[in-house]
N, C-alpha and C positions, 0 to 999 in steps of 0.2 A: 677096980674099975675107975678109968680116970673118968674127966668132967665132959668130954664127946659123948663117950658111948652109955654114962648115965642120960644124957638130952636127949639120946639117940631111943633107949628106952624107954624113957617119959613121954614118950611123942605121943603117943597112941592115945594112952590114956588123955592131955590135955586137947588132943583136936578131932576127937567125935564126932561132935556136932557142927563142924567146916562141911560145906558142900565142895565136892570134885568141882577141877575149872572146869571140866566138857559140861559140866550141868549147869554151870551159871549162866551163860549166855545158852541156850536153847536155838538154834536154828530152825527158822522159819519156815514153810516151804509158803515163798510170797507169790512164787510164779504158780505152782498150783490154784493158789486160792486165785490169782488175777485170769487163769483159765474158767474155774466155776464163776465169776464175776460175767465173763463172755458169754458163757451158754447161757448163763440165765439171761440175759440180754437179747441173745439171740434167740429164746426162745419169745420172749416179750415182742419183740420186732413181727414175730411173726402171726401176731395177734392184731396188727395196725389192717387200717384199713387198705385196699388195693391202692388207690389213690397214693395215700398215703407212703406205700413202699414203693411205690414209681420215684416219688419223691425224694426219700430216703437215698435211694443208689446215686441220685444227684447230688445231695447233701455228701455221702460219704466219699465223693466222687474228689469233689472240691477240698475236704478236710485228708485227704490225702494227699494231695499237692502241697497243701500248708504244714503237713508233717514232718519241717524240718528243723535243726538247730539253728535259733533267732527270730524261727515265725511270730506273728502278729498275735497265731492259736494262743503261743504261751505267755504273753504278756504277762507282766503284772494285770493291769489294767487294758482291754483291750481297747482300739482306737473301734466306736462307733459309727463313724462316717464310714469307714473300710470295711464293716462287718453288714454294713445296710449294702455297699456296692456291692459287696462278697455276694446276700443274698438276690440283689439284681441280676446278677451274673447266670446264677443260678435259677432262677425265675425266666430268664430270658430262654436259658437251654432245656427247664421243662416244658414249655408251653410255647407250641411250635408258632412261628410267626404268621401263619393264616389264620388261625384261630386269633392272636392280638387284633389282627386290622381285622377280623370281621366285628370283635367287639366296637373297634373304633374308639376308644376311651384310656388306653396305657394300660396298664400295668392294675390285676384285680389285687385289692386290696388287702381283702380277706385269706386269697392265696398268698401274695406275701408276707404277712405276719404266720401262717402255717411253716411257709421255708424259712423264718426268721427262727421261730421257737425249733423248731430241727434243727437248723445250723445250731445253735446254742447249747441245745443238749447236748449233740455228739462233741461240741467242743470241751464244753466240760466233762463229758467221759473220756475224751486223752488226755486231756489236761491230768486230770485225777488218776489215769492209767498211767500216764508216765510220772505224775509225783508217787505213787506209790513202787515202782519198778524200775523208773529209769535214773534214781539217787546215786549222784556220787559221794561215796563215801571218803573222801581227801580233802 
């Protein structure tokens, strides 16, 4: 027996305890788990109050628009002056303009901090939906 085919035989016995390479890395399924992240979501959504999901479609209306590559969404840091106009914008298209001038006063306060904390959530649910699914791995 030359010196191959005895290594060749010894193999067994000294590598046991090696795990197979298909088993070291384990594949994820990330896209599943980012679906059950969704409905549980959307079942949540559908526990807001009426008011509230009026609102919402507005919010997701506008964060669709911003959902592209170099938006403002994914900043590091987002610019604040641009995310208070975001939600003016937004403010301005729920709340029809006869109901502003009969208040006669601008803009209700309390409702915009309501579309401020919406805008923000759903920002950081894409934010966080595309850091975890949309990685480039290179």
């Amino acid at each position: 027996m030359n010196r191959l085919e005895e290594f060749y035989m010894r193999m067994p016995e000294e590598n046991t305890n090696r795990m197979p390479f298909y088993l070291s890395y384990p594949m994820t399924n990330v896209y599943q788990t980012e679906k059950e992240y969704e409905r549980d979501m959307e079942r949540m959504k559908e526990l807001y109050p009426k008011r509230m999901k009026k609102l919402l479609a507005y919010v997701e209306e506008e964060c669709d628009k911003m959902e592209y590559e170099g938006s403002m969404m994914y900043d590091e840091y987002p610019d604040k002056v641009l995310l208070y106009w975001t939600a003016g914008s937004i403010y301005d298209k729920a709340v029809p303009v006869q109901e502003a001038e009969h208040r006669g006063r601008g803009r209700d306060r309390d409702l915009m901090d309501v579309i401020q904390v919406l805008l923000y959530d759903e920002m950081y649910r894409r934010r966080g939906r595309r850091r975890r699914c949309c990685r480039r791995w290179w």
